[in-house]
C-alpha positions as CSV (number, residue, x, y, z in Angstrom):
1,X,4.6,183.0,12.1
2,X,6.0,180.1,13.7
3,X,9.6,180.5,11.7
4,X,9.9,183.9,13.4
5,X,8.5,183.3,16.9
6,X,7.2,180.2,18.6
7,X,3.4,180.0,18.5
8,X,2.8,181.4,22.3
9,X,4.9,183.9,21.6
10,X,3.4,185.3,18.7
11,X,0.0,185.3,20.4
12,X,1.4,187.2,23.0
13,X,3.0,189.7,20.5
14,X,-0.4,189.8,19.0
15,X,-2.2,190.7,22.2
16,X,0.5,192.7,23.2
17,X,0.2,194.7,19.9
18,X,-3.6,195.5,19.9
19,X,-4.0,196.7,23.4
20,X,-1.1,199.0,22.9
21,X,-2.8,200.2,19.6
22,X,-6.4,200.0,21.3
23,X,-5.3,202.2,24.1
24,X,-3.4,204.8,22.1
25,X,-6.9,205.0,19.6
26,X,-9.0,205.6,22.5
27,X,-7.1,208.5,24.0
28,X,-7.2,210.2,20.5
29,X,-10.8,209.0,20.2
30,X,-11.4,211.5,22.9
31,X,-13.4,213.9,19.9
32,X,-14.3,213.2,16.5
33,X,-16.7,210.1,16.1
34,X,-16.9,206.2,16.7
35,X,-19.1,203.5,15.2
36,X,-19.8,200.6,13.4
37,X,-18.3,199.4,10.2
38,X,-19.8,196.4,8.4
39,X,-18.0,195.4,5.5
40,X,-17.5,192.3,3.6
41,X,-15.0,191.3,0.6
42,X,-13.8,188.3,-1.7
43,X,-11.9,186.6,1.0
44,X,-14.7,187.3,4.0
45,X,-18.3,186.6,3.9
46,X,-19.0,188.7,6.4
47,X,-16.5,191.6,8.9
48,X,-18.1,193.9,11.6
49,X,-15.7,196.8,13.1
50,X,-15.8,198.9,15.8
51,X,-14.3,202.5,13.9
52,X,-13.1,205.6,15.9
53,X,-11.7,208.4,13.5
54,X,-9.6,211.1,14.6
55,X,-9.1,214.7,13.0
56,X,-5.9,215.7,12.5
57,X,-6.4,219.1,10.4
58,X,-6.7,218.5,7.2
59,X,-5.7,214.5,7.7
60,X,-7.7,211.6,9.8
61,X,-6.5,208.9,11.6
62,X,-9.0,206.0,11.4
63,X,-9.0,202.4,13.4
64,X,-11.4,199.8,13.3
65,X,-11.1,196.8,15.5
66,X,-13.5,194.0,14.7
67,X,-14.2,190.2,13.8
68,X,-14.5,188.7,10.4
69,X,-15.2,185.3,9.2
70,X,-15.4,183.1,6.0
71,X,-15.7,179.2,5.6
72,X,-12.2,178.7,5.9
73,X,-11.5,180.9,9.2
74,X,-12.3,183.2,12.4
75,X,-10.2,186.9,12.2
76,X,-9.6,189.2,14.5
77,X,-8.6,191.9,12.7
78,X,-7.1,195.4,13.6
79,X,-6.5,198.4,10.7
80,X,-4.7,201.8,11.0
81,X,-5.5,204.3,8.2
82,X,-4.0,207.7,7.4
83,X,-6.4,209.7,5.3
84,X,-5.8,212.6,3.5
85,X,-9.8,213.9,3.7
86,X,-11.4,216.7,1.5
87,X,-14.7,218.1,2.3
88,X,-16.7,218.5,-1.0
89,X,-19.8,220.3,-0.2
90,X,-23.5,220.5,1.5
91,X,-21.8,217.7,4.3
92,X,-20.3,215.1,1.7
93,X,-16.7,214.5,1.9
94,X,-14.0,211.8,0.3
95,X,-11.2,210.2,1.9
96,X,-7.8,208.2,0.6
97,X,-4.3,207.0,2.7
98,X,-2.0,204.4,3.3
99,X,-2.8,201.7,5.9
100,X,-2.1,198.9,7.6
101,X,-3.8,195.6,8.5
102,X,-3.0,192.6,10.9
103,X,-4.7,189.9,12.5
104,X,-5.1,186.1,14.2
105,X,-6.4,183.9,12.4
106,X,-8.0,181.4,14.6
107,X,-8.2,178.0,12.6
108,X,-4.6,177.8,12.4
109,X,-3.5,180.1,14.7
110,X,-1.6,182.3,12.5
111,X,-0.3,186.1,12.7
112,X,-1.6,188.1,9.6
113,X,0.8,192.0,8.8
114,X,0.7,193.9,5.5
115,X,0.0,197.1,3.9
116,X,-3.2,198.3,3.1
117,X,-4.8,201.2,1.1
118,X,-8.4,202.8,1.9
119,X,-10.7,205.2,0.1
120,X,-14.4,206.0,0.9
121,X,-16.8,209.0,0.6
122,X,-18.8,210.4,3.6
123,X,-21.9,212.6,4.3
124,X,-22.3,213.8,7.4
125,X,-25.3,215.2,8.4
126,X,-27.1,218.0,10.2
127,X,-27.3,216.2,13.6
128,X,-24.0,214.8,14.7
129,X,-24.2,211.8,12.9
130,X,-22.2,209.8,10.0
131,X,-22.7,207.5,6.6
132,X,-20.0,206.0,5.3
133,X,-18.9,203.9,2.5
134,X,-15.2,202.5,1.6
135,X,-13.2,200.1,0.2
136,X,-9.3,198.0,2.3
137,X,-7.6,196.1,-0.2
138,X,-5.1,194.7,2.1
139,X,-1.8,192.4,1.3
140,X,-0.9,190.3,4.2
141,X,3.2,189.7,3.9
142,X,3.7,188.5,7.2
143,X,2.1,185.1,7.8
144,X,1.7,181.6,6.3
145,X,-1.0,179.7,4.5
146,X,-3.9,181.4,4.6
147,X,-2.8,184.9,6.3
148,X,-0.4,185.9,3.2
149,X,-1.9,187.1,-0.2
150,X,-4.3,189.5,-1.0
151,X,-7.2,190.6,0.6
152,X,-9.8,193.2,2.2
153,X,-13.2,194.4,2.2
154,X,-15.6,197.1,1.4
155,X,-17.9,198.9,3.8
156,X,-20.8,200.6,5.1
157,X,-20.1,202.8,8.1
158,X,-22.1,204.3,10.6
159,X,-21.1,207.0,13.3
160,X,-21.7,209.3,16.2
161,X,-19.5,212.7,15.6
162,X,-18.5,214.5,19.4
């Protein structure tokens, strides 16, 4: 991101960026349910998330904040989701919506952006808690190297609903 914004600055931008997003998650997060996603995908051998969702009628808000790693680079990572959420029956329920993805990459210390596009299926179960399952392709157009192109992961989610 250098040819937009000096390294430090872009750091700072980064930083700036995710507590801003962090803080305005965790005053929605105030209901609804927070967990753990771990996922994995063709361009991460491994991703663990911190995931609040947050009802918004008949639409969801979801963030997950996490780490993610491959042989090639360390991620911090940061994803905002709008689902559109139908409840099917006896507790199972599918979700689908627009997203977006960014990151710092810390091998090169570079600033990851682009659209993303989620869809999972839940059950929720009798005591207040949640199994996931879900898929991010993600498309990075902000960046260089290694932070643009295609990407994303799929995974396993697990909650406590308030």
């Amino acid at each position: 991101m250098h040819f937009l914004f000096p390294r430090s600055m872009a750091k700072k931008l980064l930083i700036l960026l995710v507590a801003v997003v962090f803080s305005a998650t965790l005053s929605l997060a105030q209901s609804d349910d927070f967990g753990l996603r771990i996922g994995a995908g063709p361009s991460r051998s491994g991703e663990i998330d911190f995931s609040w969702h947050k009802a918004l009628s008949k639409y969801r808000l979801e963030t997950n904040l996490g780490w993610a790693t491959c042989d090639k680079w360390d991620y911090l990572n940061l994803s905002v989701a709008f689902h559109w959420y139908w409840n099917l029956k006896n507790g199972v329920a599918w979700y689908v919506g627009p997203g977006i993805n960014m990151g710092w990459y810390f091998r090169d210390a570079q600033f990851g952006l682009g659209p993303g596009f989620q869809i999972g299926i839940e059950y929720n179960f009798k005591i207040p808690i949640q199994l996931s399952i879900d898929i991010f392709p993600r498309y990075n157009i902000l960046g260089e190297d290694d932070a643009r192109g295609l990407g994303g992961s799929g995974g396993l989610s697990i909650r406590y609903r308030f």
